[in-house]
C-alpha positions as CSV (number, residue, x, y, z in Angstrom):
1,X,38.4,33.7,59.3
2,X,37.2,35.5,56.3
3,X,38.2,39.3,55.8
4,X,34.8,41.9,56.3
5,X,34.7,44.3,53.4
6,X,34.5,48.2,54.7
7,X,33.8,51.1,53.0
8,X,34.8,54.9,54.0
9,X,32.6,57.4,53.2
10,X,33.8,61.1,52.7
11,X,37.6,59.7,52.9
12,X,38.6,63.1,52.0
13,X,39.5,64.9,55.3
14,X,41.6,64.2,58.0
15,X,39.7,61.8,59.2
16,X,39.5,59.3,56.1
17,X,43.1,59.4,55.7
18,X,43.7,58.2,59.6
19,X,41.0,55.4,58.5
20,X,42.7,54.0,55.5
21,X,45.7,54.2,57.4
22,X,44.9,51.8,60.3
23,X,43.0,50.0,58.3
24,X,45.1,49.3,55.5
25,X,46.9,46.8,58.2
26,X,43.4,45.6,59.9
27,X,44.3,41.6,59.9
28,X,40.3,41.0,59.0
29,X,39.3,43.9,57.0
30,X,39.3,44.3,53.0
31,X,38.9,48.5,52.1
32,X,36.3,48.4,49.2
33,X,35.1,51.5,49.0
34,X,36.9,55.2,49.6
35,X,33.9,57.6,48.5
36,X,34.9,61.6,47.1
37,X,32.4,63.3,44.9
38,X,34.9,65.8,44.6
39,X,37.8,63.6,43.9
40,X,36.2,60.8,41.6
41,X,38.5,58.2,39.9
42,X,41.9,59.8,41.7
43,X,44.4,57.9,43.8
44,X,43.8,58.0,47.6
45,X,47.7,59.5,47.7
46,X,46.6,62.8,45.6
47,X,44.9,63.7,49.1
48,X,46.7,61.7,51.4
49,X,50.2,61.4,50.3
50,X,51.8,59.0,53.0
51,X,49.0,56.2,51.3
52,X,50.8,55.9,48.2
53,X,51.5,52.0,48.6
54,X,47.3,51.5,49.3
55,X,46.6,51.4,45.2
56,X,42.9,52.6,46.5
57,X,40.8,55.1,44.3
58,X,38.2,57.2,45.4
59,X,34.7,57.0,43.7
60,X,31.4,58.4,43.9
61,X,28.7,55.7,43.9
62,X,25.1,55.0,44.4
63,X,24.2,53.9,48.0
64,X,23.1,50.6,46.3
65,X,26.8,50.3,44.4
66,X,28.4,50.0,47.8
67,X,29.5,46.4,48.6
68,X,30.3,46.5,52.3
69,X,29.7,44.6,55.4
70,X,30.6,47.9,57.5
71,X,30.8,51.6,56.5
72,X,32.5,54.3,58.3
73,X,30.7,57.6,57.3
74,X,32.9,60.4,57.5
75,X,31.2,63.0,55.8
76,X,30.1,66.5,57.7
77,X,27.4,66.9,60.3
78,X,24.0,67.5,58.7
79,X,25.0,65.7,55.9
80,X,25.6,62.1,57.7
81,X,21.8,62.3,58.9
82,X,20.6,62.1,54.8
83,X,22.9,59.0,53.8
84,X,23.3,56.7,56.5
85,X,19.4,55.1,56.5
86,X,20.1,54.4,52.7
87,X,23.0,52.3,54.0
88,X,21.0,50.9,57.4
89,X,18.2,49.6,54.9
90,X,20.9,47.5,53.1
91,X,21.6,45.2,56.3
92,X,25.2,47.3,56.6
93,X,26.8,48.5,60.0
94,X,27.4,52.1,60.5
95,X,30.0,53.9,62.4
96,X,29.0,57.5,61.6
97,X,31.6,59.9,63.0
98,X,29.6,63.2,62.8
99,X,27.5,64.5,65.6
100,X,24.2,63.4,64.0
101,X,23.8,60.7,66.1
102,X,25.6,61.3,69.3
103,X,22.2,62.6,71.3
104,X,19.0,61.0,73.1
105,X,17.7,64.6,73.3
106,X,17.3,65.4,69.3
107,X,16.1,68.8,70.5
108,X,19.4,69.2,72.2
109,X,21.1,68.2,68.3
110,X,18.9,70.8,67.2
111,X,19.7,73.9,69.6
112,X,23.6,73.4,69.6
113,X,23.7,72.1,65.4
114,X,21.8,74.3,64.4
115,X,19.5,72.5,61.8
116,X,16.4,70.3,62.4
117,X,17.2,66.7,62.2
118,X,15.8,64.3,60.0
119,X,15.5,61.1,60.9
120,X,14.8,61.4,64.6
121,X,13.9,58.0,64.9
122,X,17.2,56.4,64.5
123,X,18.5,55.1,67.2
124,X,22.7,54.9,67.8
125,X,24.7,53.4,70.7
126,X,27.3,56.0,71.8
127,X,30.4,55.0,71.0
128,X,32.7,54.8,73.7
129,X,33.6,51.2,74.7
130,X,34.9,52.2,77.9
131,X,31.4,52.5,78.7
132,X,29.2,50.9,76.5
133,X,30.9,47.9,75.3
134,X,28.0,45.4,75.6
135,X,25.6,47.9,73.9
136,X,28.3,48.6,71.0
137,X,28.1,44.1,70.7
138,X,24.6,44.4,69.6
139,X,25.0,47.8,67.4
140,X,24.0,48.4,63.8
141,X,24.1,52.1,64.1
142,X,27.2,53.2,66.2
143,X,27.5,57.3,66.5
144,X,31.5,57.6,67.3
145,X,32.0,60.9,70.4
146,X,33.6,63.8,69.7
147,X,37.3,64.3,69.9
148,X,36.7,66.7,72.8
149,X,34.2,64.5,74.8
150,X,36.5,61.0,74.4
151,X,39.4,63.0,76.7
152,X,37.2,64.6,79.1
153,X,34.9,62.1,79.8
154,X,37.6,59.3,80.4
155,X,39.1,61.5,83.0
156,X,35.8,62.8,84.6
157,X,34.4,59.0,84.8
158,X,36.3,57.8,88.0
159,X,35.1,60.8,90.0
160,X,31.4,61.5,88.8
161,X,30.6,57.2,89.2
162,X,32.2,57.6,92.8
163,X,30.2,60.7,93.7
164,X,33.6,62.6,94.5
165,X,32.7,66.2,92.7
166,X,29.8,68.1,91.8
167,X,31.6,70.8,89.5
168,X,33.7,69.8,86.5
169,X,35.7,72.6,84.8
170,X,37.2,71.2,81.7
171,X,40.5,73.2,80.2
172,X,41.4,71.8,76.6
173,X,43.9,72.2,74.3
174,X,43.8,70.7,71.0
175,X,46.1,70.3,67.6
176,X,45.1,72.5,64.6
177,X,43.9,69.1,62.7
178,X,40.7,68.9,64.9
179,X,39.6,71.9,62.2
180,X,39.6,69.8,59.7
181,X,41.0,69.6,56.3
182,X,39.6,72.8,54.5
183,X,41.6,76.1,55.6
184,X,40.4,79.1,57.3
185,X,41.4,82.5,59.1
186,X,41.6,80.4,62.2
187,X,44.1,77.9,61.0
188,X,46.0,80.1,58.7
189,X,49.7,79.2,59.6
190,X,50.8,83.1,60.4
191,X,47.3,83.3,62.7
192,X,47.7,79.8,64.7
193,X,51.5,79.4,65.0
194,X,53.2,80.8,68.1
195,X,50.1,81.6,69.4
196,X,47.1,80.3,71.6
197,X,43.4,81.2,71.3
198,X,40.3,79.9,73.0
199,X,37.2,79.9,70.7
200,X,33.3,78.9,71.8
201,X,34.3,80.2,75.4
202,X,31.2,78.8,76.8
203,X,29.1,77.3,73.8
204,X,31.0,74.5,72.0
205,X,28.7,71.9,70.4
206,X,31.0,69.1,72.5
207,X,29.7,70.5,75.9
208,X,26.1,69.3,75.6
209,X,27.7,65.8,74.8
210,X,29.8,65.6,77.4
211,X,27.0,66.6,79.3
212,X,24.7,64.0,79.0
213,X,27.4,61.3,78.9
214,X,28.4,62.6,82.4
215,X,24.9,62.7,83.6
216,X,24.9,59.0,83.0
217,X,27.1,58.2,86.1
218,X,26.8,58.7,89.8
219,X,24.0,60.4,92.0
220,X,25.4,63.4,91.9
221,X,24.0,66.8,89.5
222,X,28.0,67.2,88.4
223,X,27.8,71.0,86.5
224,X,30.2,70.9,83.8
225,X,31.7,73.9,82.0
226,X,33.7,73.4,78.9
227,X,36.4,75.6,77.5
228,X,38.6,74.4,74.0
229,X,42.0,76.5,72.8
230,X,43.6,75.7,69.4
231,X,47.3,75.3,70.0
232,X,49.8,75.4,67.0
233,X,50.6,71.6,67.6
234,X,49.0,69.5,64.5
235,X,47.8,66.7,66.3
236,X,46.9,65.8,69.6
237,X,44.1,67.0,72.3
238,X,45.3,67.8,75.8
239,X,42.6,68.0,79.0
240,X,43.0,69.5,82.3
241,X,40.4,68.1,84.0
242,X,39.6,70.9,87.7
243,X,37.3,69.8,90.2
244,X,36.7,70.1,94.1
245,X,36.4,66.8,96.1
246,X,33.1,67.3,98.0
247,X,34.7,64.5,100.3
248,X,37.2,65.8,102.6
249,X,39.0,62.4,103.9
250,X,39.7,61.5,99.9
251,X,43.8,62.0,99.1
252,X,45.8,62.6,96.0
253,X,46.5,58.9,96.5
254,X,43.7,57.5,97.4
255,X,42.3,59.4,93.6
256,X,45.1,57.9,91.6
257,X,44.7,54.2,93.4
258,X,40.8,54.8,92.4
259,X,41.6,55.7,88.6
260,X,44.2,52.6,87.7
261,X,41.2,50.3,89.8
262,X,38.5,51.6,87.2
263,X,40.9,51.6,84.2
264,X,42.8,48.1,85.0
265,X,40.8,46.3,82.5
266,X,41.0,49.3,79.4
267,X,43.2,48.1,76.8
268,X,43.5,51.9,75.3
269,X,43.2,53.9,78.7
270,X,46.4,53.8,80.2
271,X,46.9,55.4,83.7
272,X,50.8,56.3,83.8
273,X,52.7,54.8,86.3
274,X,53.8,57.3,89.3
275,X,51.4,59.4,88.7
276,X,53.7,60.8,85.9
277,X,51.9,63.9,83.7
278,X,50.7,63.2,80.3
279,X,52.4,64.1,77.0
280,X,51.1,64.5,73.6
281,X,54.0,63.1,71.9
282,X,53.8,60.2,73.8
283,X,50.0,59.4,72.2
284,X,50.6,60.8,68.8
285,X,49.3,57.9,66.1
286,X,47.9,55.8,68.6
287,X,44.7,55.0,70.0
288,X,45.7,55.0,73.6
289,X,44.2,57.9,76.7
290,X,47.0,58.9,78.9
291,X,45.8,59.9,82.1
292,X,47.6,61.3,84.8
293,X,49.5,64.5,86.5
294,X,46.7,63.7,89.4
295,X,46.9,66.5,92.2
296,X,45.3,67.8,95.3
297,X,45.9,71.1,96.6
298,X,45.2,72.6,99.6
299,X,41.7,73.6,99.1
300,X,40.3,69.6,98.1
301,X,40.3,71.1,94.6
302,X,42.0,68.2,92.0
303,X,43.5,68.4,88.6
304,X,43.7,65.3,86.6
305,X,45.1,65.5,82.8
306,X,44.1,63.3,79.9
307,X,46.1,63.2,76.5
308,X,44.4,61.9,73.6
309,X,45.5,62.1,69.3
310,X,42.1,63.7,68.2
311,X,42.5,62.0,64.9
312,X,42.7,58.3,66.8
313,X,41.2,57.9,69.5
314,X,39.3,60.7,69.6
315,X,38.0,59.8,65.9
316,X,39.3,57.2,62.9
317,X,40.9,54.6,65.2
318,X,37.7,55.0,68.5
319,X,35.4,53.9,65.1
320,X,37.8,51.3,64.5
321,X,37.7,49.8,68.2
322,X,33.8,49.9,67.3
323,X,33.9,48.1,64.5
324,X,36.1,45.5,66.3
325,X,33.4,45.1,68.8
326,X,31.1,45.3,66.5
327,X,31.8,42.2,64.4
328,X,32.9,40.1,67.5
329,X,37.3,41.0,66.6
330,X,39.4,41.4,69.7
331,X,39.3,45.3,70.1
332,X,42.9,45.9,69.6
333,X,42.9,44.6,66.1
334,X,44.7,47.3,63.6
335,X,45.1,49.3,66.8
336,X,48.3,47.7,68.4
337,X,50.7,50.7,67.4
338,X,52.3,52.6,70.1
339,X,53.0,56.9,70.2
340,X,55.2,58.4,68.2
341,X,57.7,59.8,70.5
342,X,59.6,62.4,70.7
């Protein structure tokens, strides 16, 4: 089978380095394009140091210069909204990891963004196969979750289809890459390290999206309150999941047997064996969900922990599992490689 040609948009950041690194060893993709206005005619290693064997450029070109069969658009919210229709009206795919997309409600875009959107009548599938595979099939326009919302959904799902909680309280923790590439007070190394600080206590952006991803699933109202903390780790996001069962005659086993049943068939949500708690290190540079650490206390209320790398799963290699489905690959393609441990 013929290679698809892909370009990265905004390769820059974090982000477009963790895309030309999986797919640098995609068995059915050819990299043609790595855009930076900024960075114009340098080698991808001047940014990204560990690519020095890629012999990839970046460039700045014209919409219309762009020869591609799929492009990833990694460039910042607000300014995805402005470049991907140019790219849509050329007959490309588009797996746009900003939050442009991500919402049926633009209103809702518009309160918790900030800025009026656009192009309102675009239409994107959101991109999480573990529930919209057979939409994703049919996609041009894919809008790829939140690093946030990929953990706690994934272990929310199992309770909220089942009708087992009406309250979610979602504790995360993530790495100090989820900032981004450009520095700031907040991930200044003498601010972040040996420290822990929550930040948005009750009003980050990835709480309306988790939201109305939730409120897809079951009968149930579920409430869901949101709470993120930076954590001097550089990679990696880490979800304690607290609900109370509304069901009394529902044990902790009878929730794990439930879980492993609804994830059986996920080739990147893994549900660890016994029960055992989730580590970051055991996810880091992979596109796999741990989930586990699932306990009832003595009050029905339940803990359940997801572990995600916010730069895989929860963003460069999730778009890559969408571009898989996309084009009809099997979804593990590029994807295959395990944590990094310890």
């Amino acid at each position: 089978m013929s290679k698809i040609k892909v370009g990265i948009l905004g390769a820059s950041g974090y982000t477009g380095g963790e895309l030309l690194r999986l797919l640098y060893k995609h068995p059915k993709v050819e990299i043609t394009t790595v855009t930076s206005r900024k960075n114009d005619g340098e080698d991808v290693s001047v940014l990204h140091p560990h690519l020095e064997s890629l012999d990839l450029k970046f460039s700045n070109p014209n919409s219309k210069d762009v020869d591609a069969d799929v492009v990833f658009c990694a460039v910042p919210h607000g300014v995805s909204m402005k470049v991907v229709p140019d790219y849509l009206d050329q007959g490309m795919k588009v797996v746009d990891l900003s939050g442009d997309f991500r919402f049926k409600n633009i209103k809702t875009y518009e309160k918790w963004y900030g800025m009026e959107h656009i192009h309102p009548e675009l239409e994107a599938v959101f991109g999480l196969p573990e529930i919209n595979r057979e939409l994703i099939k049919d996609a041009n326009l894919i809008a790829n979750p939140g690093c946030f919302p990929t953990g706690a959904i994934l272990s929310s799902l199992p309770l909220v289809e089942n009708d087992l909680v009406e309250r979610i309280i979602l504790d995360s923790k993530t790495g100090i890459s989820g900032a981004g590439v450009k520095p700031s007070d907040k991930t200044h190394y003498p601010t972040c390290t040996d420290n822990v600080k929550p930040y948005a206590l009750t009003n980050h952006r990835h709480t309306p999206e988790i939201r109305e991803q939730i409120g897809n699933f079951g009968e149930l109202d579920v409430k869901v309150s949101f709470t993120p903390h930076l954590v001097p780790v550089i990679r990696g996001i880490y979800t304690t999941n607290h609900s109370i069962l509304v069901k009394d005659d529902v044990s902790e086993d009878d929730i794990y047997s439930l879980y492993c049943e609804y994830y059986k068939d996920e080739p990147f949500v893994q549900v660890l064996k016994d029960n055992k708690i989730p580590l970051l290190a055991s996810v880091r540079g992979s596109n796999y969900c741990h989930i586990g650490g699932i306990s009832k206390d003595d009050t029905d209320q339940l803990i359940v922990i997801s572990a995600i790398d916010n730069l895989v799963k929860g963003a460069s290699g999730q778009a890559i599992q969408n571009m898989n489905i996309m084009c009809g690959f099997d979804e593990t393609d590029g994807l295959k490689e395990l944590g990094l441990y310890p």
